[in-house]
Each structure stands twice: as C-alpha cells, then as structure tokens.
C-alpha positions in Angstrom: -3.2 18.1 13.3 0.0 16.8 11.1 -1.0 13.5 8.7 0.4 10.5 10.3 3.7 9.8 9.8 5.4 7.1 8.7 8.3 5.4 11.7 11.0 6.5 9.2 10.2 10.3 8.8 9.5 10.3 12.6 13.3 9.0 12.7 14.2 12.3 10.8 16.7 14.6 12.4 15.4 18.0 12.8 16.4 19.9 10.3 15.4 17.6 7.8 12.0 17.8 9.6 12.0 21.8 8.9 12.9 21.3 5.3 10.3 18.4 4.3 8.0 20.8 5.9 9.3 23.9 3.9 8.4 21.7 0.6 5.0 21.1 2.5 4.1 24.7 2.9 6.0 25.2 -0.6 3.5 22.9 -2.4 0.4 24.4 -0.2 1.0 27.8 -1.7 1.1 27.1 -4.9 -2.1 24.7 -4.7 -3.8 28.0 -3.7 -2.8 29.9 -6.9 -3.0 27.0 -9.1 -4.9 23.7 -10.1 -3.1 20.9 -8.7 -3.2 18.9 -12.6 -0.9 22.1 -13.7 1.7 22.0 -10.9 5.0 20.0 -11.8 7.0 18.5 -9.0 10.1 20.6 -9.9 7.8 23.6 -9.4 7.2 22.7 -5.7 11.2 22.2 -5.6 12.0 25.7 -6.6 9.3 27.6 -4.8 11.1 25.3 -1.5 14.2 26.3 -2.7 15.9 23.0 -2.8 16.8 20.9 -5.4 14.7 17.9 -7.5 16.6 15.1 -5.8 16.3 16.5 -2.3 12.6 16.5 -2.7 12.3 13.1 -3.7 13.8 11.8 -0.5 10.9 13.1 1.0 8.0 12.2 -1.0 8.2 9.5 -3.9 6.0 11.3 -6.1 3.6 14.3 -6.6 0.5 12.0 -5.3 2.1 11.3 -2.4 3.7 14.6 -1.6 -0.3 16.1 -2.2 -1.8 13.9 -0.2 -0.2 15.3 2.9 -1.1 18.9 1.6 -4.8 18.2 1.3 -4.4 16.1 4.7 -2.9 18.6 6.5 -5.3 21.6 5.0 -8.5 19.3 5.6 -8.5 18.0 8.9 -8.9 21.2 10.9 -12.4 21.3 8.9 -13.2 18.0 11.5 -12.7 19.2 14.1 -14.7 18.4 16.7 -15.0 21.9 18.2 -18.3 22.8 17.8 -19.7 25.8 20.0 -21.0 27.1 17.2 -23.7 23.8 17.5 -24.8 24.9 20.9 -29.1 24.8 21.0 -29.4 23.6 17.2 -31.3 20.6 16.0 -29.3 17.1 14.7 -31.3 18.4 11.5 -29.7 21.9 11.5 -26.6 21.0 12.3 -26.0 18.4 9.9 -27.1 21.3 7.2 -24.9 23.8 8.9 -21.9 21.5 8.4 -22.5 20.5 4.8 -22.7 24.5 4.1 -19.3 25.1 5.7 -17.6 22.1 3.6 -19.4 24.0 0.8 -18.1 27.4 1.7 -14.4 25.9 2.4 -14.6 24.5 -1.4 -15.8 28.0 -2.1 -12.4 29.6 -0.3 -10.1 27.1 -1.5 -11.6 25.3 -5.1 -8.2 23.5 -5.6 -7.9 21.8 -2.7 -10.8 20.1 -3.4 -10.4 19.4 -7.0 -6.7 17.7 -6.0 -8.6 15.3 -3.0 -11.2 14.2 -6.3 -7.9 13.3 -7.7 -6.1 12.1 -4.9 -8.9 9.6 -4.2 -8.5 8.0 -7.3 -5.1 7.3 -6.5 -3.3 3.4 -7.1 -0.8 4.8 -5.0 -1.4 2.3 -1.7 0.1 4.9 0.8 -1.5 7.7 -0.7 -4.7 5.8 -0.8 -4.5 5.1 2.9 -4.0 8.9 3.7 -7.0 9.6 2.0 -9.0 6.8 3.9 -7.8 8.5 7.0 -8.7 12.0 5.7 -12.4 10.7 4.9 -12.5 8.9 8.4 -11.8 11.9 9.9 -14.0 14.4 7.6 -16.7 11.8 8.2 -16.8 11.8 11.8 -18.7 15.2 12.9 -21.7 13.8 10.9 -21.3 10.4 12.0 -21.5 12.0 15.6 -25.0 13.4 14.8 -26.5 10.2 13.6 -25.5 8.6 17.1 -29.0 7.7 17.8 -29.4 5.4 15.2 -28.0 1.9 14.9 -24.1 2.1 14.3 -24.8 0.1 10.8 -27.3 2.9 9.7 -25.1 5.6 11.2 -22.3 4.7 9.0 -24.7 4.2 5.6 -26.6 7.7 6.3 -22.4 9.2 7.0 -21.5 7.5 3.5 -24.8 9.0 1.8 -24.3 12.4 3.2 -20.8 12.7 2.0 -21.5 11.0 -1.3 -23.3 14.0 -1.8 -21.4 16.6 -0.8 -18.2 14.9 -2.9 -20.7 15.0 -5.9 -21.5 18.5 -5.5 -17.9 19.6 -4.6 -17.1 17.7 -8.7 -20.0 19.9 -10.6 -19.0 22.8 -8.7 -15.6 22.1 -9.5 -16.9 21.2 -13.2 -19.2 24.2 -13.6 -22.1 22.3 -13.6 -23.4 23.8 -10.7 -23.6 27.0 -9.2 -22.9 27.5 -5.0 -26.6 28.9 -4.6 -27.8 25.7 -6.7 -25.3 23.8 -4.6 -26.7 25.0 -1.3 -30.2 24.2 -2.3 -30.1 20.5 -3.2 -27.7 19.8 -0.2 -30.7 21.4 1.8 -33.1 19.5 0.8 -30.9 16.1 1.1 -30.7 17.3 4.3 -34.6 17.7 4.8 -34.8 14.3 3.7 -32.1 13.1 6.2 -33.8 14.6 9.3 -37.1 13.1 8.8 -35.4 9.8 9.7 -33.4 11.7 12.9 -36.8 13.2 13.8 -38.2 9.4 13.7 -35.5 8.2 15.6 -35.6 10.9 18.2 -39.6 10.6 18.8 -38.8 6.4 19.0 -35.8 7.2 21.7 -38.4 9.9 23.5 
C-alpha cells in the first residue's frame, strides 16, 4: 500500500513517477545498511543516480522524503490479513502481534529508529504521514479490543503501543535485550487480557 499522495504528485507524468520512486527505493536501501541520523540527502541522490536538485522537486527535505520510506516499509506490517489468527484467543493474538512488531524491529532496527525520529518531526506534512502510519499500525489491535467500549478500545490501542514504541527505543538504545523485550511485552499483555477475559465473560 503506497503513502497517500499529495493531488500534485498524483498530477505527475509517468516518468517522473518512476524516478521519485527510484529515489524511494534509493533511500530504502541505504536505510537498511545504515542509521538514518548518518544518511545525507545527497547520498540518497547518488545511490538514485540523479542529481541534488532533481531530488528536491520531489521531496522538500530528508524528513519528508523518510517519512514515505518508513510509510511505505510499515504498512504491510497492518495488514489485516490474519490467517495466521485462526482458533487463537483475543489474549494470544494481541501477544502474537506485539512479538511480530518486535521481530520486524529485530529484521530491520533502522527503520524503527528513523519512525522514533520521524515522530518527533515539526514538519506538518511529515507529521500527518506519521499520524496515518500510527492509524494504520494501530488498527489490528484496536480490532481485538472491539468488545469493549470504543473510548476504552482506543485508550487500551494507545497503551499497547506506548509500549511497544518504548521497547522498540531501549532496544534501539541497548537498554534492553529482545528476550528481555519479549518478556515484559508478555506480561503487559497478561495484564491486558484479564480485562478482555472480563469483558468476554460480561458479553457471554
């Protein structure tokens, strides 16, 4: 699923369309190799092969050409397609999606050390991208807190990614370690499906 895009690069011709996507995948392989603080915007323009200026008429600054890299990384990870739920508890799949935003971290560390920094953007289109990218990243677990009230849905959604954000920064910072990671997430989650097991018995 491509980020949204604005009416004016929806107006772009088509080859433009391949080349702003060239300096896309351009800046998304070198976001895999390296942290995004120590990438330089004329780095992405030579590893695209076009020149400073060109880039620039695609994306105002590094923030905002980033933003659509994480986007467009992140939102298959929300996808709703989830056979892999199939006979699980609201409980156990609530843990089973925290452990595979942990193990994505795990595959791909910078990604999510450039969204900590994206989301502290001042940048307001680059702050709205991020909105959307939580709104989207947020809505598999909103899904499994359905049978609550909408208002608590959305707080419990909030606290649960809260969380995992927290644990993604002292991974990211060494504070933590993926097994110590896994095990406080677990028992957040413990703590979470006593309320969905409340709920459930009050629905029964």
């Amino acid at each position: 699923m491509a980020a949204q895009l604005s009416g004016e690069t929806l107006e772009l011709p088509a080859y433009q369309l391949v080349r702003r996507q060239r300096i896309l995948d351009a800046a998304k392989s070198l976001l895999k190799v390296n942290d995004y603080e120590s990438i330089q915007i004329r780095d992405v323009a030579a590893e695209a092969n076009v020149a400073l200026g060109t880039l620039y008429r695609y994306f105002s600054s590094k923030e905002h050409l980033y933003a659509y890299v994480v986007y467009d990384w992140a939102v298959p990870l929300g996808d709703s397609n989830q056979s892999w739920a199939e006979g699980l508890s609201a409980t156990d799949r609530v843990r089973q999606l925290l452990r595979m935003a942990l193990a994505a971290f795990e595959r791909r560390p910078n990604f999510y050390k450039a969204i900590l920094v994206l989301r502290s953007t001042s940048d307001p289109e680059v702050s709205l991208l991020m909105h959307q990218l939580g709104e989207v990243l947020e809505a598999p677990l909103r899904e499994e807190f359905s049978m609550l009230e909408p208002e608590e849905a959305g707080d419990i959604t909030a606290m649960v990614w809260c969380v995992l954000m927290d644990l993604v920064a002292r991974l990211a910072a060494g504070d933590k370690t993926m097994d110590e990671a896994h095990r406080i997430a677990d028992r957040f989650v413990r703590m979470v499906g006593l309320r969905l097991q409340e709920a459930e018995l009050g629905n029964s």
